[in-house]
N, C-alpha and C positions, 0 to 999 in steps of 0.2 A: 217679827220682821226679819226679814233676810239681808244678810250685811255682806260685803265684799270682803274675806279675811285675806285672800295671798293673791297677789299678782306674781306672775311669770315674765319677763320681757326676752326676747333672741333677736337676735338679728341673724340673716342670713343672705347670703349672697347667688343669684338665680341667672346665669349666663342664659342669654338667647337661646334659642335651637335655628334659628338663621339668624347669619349679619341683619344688622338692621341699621339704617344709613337716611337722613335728611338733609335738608338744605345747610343745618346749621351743626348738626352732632351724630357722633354714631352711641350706638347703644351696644357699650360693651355688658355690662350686667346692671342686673336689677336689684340693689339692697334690698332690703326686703325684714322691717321688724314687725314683730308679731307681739301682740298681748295677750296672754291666757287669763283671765280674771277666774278665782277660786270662791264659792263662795260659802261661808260658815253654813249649812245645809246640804253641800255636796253637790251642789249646781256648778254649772261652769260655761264660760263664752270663750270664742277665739276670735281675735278681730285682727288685723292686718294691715299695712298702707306701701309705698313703694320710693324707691329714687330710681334713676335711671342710670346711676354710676358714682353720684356724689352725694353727701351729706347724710346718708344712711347712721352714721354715729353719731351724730350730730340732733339726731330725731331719738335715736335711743336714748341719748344722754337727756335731753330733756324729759321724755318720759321719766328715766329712771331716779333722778335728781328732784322734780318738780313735779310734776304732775301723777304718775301712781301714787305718790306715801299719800296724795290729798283722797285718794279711794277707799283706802281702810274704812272699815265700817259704815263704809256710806250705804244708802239703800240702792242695790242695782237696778231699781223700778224708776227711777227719778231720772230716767234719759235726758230730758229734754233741762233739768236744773243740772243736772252735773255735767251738760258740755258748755250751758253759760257761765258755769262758774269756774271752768279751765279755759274759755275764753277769756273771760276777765280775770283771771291769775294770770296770764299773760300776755298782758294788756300793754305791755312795752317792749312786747317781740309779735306782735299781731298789726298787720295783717301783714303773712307771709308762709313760705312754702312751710317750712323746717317746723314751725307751731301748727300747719293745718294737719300734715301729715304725722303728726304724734297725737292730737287729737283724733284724728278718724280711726288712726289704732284701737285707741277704748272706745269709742262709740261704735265701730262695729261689733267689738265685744261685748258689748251691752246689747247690742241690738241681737246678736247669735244666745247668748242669754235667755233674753225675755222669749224670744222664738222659740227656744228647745223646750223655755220652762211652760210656753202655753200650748206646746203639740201644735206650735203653726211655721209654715213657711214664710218666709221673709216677705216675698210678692203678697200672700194675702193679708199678712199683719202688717205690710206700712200703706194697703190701701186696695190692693185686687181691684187693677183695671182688668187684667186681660192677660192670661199666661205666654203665649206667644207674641212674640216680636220680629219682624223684620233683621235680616243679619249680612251684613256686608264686610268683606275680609280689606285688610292691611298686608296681610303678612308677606303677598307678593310683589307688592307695589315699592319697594324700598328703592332711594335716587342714584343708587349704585350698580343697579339692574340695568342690561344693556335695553333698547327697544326687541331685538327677539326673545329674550327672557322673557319683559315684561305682558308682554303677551300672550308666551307661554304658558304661565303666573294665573294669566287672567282669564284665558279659556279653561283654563283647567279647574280653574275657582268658579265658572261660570256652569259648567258639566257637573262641577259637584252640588250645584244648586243652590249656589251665595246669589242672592239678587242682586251685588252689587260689586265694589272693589274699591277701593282707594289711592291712588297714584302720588307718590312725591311729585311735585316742579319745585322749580329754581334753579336750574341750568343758568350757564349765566345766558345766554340768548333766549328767548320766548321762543326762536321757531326749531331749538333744538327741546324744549317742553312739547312744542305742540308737534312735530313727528316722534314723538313718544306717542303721547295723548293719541295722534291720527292714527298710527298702529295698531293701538287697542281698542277703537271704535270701531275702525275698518275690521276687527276679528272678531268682535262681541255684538257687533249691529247696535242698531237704535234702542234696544227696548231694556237694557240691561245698564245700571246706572254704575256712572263714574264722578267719583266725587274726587279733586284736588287738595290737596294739603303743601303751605308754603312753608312753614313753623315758623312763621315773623320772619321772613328773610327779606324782604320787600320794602324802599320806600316806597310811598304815597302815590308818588308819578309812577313808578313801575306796575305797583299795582292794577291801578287806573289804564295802563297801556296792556294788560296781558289779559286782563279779565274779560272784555269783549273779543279775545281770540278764544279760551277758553269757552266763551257762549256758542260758539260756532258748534259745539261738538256736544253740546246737551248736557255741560257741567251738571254735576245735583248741587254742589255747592263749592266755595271756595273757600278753603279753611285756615284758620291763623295768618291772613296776607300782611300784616304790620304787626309790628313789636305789640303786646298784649295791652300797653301802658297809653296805647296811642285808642281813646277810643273817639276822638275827635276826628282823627282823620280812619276810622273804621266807617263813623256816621254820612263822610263824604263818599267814601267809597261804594257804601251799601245803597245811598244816594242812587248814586249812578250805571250801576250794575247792575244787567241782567242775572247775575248770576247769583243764587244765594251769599251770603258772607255766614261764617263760621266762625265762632269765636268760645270758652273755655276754659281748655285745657291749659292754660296758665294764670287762672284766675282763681283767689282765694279764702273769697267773703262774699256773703248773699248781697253786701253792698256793692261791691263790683259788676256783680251780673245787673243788679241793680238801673245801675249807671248805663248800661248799654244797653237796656231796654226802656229805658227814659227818652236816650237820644237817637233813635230806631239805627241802633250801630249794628245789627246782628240780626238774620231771620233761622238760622239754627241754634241753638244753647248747648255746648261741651261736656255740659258740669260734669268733671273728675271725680266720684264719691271719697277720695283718698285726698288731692288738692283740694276740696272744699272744705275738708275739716269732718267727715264722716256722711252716714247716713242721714242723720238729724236736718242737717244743711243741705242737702241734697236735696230732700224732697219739698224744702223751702225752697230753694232754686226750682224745681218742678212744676209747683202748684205756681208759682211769681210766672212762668214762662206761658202757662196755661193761660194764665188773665190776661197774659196779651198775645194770646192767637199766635204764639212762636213753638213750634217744632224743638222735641227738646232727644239729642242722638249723644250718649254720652260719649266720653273718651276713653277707651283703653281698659281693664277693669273689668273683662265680661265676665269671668267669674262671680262678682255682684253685681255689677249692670241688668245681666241679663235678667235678675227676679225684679232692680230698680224699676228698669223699663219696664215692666210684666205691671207694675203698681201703681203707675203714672200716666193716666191717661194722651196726656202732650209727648210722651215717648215715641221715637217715628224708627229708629236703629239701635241692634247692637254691636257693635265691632269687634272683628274677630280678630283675636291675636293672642294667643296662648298665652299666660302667664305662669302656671303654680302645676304644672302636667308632671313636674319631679317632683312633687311636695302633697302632691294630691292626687286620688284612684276616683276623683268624680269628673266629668268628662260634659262642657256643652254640648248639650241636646239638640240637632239639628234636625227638621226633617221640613222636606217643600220651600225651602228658604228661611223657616221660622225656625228663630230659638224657643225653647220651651223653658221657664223657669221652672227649676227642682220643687216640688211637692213633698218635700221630707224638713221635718224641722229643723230651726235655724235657717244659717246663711245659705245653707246647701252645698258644701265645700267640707267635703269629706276625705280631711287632712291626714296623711302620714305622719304619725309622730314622731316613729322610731325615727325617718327620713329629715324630718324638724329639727330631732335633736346632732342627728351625725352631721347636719350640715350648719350648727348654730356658729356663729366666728363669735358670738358673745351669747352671755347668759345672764341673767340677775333675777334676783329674788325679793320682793316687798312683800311683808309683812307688819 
């Protein structure tokens, strides 16, 4: 049987390549730990997860403290037992960001693993729906962009064959949102979709008042409008609204996604592979979103998203927004609007080591 002998942990820190700016935070860099798992056979996985500026040590230290010494000679075949049993090892720091994102670490490393060790791609070993996905960008849409930028942004994203694009609102006025919004409609026509993003910046009644101006202009959806924790007043909103509701990227247990699809609080599903706690949970989140006819566009992550989506048949989007372009020589596949999932073993994330290592701000070693 093949045991897990050394784990590797780093953390590393990954500045944007443009400002990036929402209603509630900008994103000055990306923490970024990594788990290399070794395994007594000379096998090996690399798995990953992210912050957006805080807590980053906070994720390694638990890993490196708590959760890797519980790997030793565990068998790296037993995915699905070894993330419930680092779930319930920490059963009184769950459910929460800081414990999903130290798990999705090894569970992607498990999952790049069993990929490499069975000569299969990621998209066809957690399920081969369908290589290609639909792909819509972020990168230009940021709430710090004037309305000529933003347009700028979005025809230029639309010439390079993104079927879609993503815009921040929450200005504090709706009709300085919507001559944004009207700018890039009026330059991209009807047929090219624009989907909204609030990141919870929203009470209940604001929501409620912006969302039918929003419909006006052929929203595809409307994303994070209320604080993540409010799915009550999600379920009123989505209620009432033409416009899709979006929710996520701030949620961190298959019971949460759970809960909002119980109380029809959501018709797209976020699920983060990193915020959820790995792959494992992911595609529980996927196939859960499948049984009730909900659209499932992940967040952020298209480095893995893009094969996620490729495996899940409920997958409708990938979103584009560079992540690992310093840290890695493999590069999403775009072509006619479709992402293509990588066809090479493992995750498809064909890492710079050397680059790994010059830029590690920590290191640790389990054995």
């Amino acid at each position: 049987m093949t045991c897990i002998a050394s784990i590797e942990i780093l953390q590393l820190d990954l500045p944007p390549p443009v400002p990036r700016s929402d209603a509630i935070q900008s994103f000055v860099t990306q923490e970024t730990p990594i788990v290399r798992l070794h395994m007594d056979d000379g096998g090996s996985g690399t798995g990953y997860s992210y912050t957006i500026g805080t807590g980053g040590s906070s994720v390694v230290a638990l890993l490196k403290d708590h959760l890797c010494p519980r790997l030793i000679g565990r068998d790296p075949a037993l995915i699905e037992a070894i993330w419930r049993d680092l779930l319930f090892a920490t059963h009184a720091t769950s459910v929460g960001a800081v414990t999903s994102l130290a798990i999705a670490a090894i569970d992607t490393a498990l999952w790049d693993w069993r990929c490499r060790r069975d000569g299969q791609p990621l998209w066809r070993a957690a399920g081969g729906a369908k290589q290609r996905t639909p792909v819509y960008t972020t990168e230009g849409g940021w709430l710090h962009l004037s309305p000529d930028d933003l347009v700028r942004e979005t025809v230029a994203a639309q010439q390079a064959g993104f079927k879609g694009a993503k815009i921040k609102v929450g200005k504090p006025h709706v009709s300085e949102d919507m001559a944004r919004l009207r700018a890039v409609r009026d330059a991209v026509g009807d047929g090219f979709e624009i989907m909204v993003d609030a990141n919870q910046c929203f009470t209940l009644g604001e929501a409620l008042r912006r969302a039918p101006k929003y419909a006006e202009l052929g929203i595809a959806w409307f994303e994070e409008p209320l604080p993540a924790d409010d799915v009550a007043g999600h379920a009123r909103l989505a209620a009432a609204s033409e416009v899709p509701v979006a929710i996520g990227e701030s949620l961190y247990s298959i019971g949460q996604f759970a809960d909002y699809m119980r109380l029809g609080a959501c018709s797209i599903v976020q699920v983060d592979v990193a915020r959820i706690g790995g792959i494992t949970p992911w595609l529980k989140v996927a196939h859960m979103a499948e049984a009730c006819n909900l659209a499932v566009c992940p967040h952020f992550l298209m480095e893995l998203h893009v094969s996620l989506t490729a495996a899940a048949p409920s997958a409708a989007w990938v979103e584009y927004i560079p992540q690992l372009d310093a840290v890695a020589t493999s590069r999403l596949a775009i072509e006619d609007g479709m992402a293509a999932a990588p066809d090479v073993p493992g995750l498809g994330i064909a890492w710079r080591h050397d680059e790994l290592e010059r830029r590690a701000r920590s290191r640790h070693t389990i054995s």
